[in-house]
C-alpha positions in Angstrom: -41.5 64.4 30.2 -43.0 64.3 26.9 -42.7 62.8 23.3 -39.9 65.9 22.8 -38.2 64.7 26.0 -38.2 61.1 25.1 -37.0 61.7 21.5 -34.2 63.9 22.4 -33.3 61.4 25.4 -33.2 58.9 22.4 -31.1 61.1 20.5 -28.6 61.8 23.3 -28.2 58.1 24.0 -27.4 57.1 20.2 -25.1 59.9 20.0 -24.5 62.2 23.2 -22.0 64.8 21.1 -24.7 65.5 18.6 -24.7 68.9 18.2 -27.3 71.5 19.9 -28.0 72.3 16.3 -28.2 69.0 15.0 -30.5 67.9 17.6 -33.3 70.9 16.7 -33.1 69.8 13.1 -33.7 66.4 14.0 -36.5 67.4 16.4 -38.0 70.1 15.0 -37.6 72.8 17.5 -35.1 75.8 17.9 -32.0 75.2 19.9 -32.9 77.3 22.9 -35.5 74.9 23.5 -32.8 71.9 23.1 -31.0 73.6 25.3 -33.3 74.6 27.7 -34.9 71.0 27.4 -31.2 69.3 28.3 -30.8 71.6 31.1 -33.8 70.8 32.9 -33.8 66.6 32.6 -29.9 67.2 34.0 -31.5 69.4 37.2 -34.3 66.9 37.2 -31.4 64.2 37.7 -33.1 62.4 34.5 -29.8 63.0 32.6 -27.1 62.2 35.3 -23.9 62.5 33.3 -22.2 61.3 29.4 -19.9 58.8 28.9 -17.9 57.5 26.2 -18.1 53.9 25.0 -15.1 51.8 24.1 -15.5 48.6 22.0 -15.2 46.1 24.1 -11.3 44.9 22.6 -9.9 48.4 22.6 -8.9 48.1 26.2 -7.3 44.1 26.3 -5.3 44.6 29.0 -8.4 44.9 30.7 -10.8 42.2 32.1 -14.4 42.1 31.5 -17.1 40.1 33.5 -20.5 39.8 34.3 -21.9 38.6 37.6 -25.4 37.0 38.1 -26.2 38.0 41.7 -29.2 37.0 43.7 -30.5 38.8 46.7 -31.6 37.9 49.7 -35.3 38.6 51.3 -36.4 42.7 50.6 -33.2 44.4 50.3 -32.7 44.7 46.9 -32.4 48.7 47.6 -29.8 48.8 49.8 -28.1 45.8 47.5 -28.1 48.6 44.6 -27.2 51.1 46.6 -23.9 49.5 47.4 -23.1 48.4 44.5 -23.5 51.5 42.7 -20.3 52.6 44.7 -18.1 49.8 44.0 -15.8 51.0 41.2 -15.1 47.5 39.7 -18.7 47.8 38.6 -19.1 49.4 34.8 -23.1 48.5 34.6 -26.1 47.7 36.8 -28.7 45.6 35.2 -32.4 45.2 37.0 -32.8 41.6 35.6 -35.7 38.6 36.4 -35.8 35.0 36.4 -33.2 33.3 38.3 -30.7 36.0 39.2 -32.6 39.3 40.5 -29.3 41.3 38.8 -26.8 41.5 36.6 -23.4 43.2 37.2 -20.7 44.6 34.2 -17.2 44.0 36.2 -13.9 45.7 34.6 -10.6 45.4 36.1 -6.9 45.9 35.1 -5.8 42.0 36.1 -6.9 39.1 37.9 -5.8 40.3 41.3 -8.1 43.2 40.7 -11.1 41.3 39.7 -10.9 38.7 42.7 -10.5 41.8 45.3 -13.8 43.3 43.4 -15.7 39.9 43.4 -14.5 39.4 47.2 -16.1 42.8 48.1 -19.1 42.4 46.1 -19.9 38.6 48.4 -19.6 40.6 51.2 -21.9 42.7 50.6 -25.0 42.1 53.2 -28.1 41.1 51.1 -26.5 39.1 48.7 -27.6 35.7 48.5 -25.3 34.0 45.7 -23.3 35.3 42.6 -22.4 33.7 39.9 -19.5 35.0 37.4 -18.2 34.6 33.9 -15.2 35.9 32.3 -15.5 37.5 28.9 -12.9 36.1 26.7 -14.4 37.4 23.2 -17.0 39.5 21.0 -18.5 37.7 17.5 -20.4 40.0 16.1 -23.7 39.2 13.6 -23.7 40.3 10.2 
């Protein structure tokens, strides 16, 4: 990857509907090469899909939490790996000090969040957790 790469990564992740168009304006090259460029860092599995993000009080009939999670011995891999397939789990967060990760939960009710945080403690390689319920967002100026 280079500095065209990084930017247009940058751009994609501020705003991943951004026009082909826009994005050759904003970078300075023609849109085949946007296109081409975006083509090739999804077959590279750089780019690995879009989303959309909600605010985080569009959806409150839905529970958000986070989960500190520490791991045991060298298995942090295999930890990952298994959490990346538990559907209760919106983000994955590499993290240091105390807790080696940090884990975005969303669930529809309480019921659903216990059943996620009892399959996450199963999971072999995990040491301790440690949760917290999101009950509201301030926001700075």
């Amino acid at each position: 990857m280079d500095s065209v790469d990084l930017q247009l990564l940058a751009l994609l992740r501020a705003d991943a509907r951004t026009s082909v168009a826009t994005l050759a304006h904003k970078l300075g090259v023609s849109r085949g090469t946007v296109s081409n460029r975006i083509t090739k860092l999804e077959d590279a599995g750089v780019i690995v899909g879009y989303t959309v993000r909600l605010k985080p009080d569009s959806q409150p009939q839905h529970i958000s939490a986070w989960m500190s999670i520490a791991i045991e011995g060298n298995q942090t891999r295999q930890v990952i790996a298994t959490l990346l397939g538990e559907p209760g789990i919106a983000a994955l967060h590499d993290t240091n000090g105390r807790w080696d990760l940090l884990a975005e939960l969303r669930s529809a009710d309480l019921a659903e969040l216990a059943a996620v945080l009892e399959r996450v403690r199963l999971i072999k390689g995990i040491g301790a957790t440690e949760t917290s319920i999101h009950l509201q967002t301030y926001r700075m100026g």
